[in-house]
N, C-alpha and C positions, 0 to 999 in steps of 0.2 A: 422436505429436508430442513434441517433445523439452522440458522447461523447465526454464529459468531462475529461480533463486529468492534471495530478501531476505529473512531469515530473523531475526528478532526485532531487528525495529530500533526502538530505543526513542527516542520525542521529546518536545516537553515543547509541550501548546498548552491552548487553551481548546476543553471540549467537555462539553456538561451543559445539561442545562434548570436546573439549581437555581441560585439566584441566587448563591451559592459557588462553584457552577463557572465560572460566569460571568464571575468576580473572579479565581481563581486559576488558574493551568497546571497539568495535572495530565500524569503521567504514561499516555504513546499508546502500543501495542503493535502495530506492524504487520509483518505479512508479506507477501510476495507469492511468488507465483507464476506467472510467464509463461510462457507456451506458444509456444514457435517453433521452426524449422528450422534446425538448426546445423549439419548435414551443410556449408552453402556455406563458415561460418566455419571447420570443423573439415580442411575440405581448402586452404583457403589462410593458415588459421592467420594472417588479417590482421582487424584490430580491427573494420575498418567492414564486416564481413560478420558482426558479433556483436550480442547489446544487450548493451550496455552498462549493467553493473546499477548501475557508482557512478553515471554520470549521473543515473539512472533514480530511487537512494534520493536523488540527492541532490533532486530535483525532489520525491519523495513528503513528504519531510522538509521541505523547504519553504513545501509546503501544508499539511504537517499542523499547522506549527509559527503557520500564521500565518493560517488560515480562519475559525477561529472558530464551528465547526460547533456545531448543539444535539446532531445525535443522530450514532452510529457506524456510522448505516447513511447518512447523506448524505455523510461523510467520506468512507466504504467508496467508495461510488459514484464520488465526486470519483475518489480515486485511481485506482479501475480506468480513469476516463475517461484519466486523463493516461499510464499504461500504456500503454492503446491509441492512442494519440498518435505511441506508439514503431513505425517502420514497421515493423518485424520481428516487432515482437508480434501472433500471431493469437486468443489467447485469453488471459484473466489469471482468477486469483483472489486475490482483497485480503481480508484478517484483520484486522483492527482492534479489540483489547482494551483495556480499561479496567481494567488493574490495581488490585487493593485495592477499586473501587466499591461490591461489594455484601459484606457483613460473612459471613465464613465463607468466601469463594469468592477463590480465588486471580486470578481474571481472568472478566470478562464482555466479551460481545461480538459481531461479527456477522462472518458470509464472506458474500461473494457473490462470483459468478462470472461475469463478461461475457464475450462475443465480438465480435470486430468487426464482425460485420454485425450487433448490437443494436441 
């Protein structure tokens, strides 16, 4: 299977148990990874036989920007659900880092990996 990727998109929302995070936006790290078949796009080289990845971050950026999650694995989740949302997408994996969060560590964070029949 072929994929599709969004490759450190960085957002600004609310995401933390700590009553700080709560209060301020902090810096989102996401990637994605979608999985589909571009053979159909790749042989008529027309858009709507593609996904679509601005559409695609522009929707993840959206949510990230404006959910207001505690943790980065319900964010995670959110995202991949709206991925799979996309009809072309058969499988995704979502990245979502928490830059600076933990002292010493350049980025914490969680992957998960959905498919569409989850």
């Amino acid at each position: 299977m072929d994929k599709v990727f969004i490759k450190d998109l960085l957002v600004r929302g609310i995401i933390g148990i700590r009553e700080w995070e709560r209060e301020k936006e902090q810096d989102i790290l996401i990637n994605v990874t979608a999985y589909t078949n571009t053979i159909p796009a790749a042989e008529s080289d027309d858009i709507n036989d593609c996904v679509d990845y601005s559409a695609l971050a522009k929707k993840i950026k959206k949510h990230a920007e404006t959910a207001k999650r505690m943790t980065v694995e319900a964010l995670a989740h959110d995202l991949a659900k709206i991925c799979l949302e996309t009809p072309l997408v058969r499988k995704v994996v979502v990245r979502v880092e928490k830059p600076g969060a933990v002292r010493f560590a350049k980025s914490v964070g969680v992957e998960v990996e959905r498919k569409r029949d989850e």
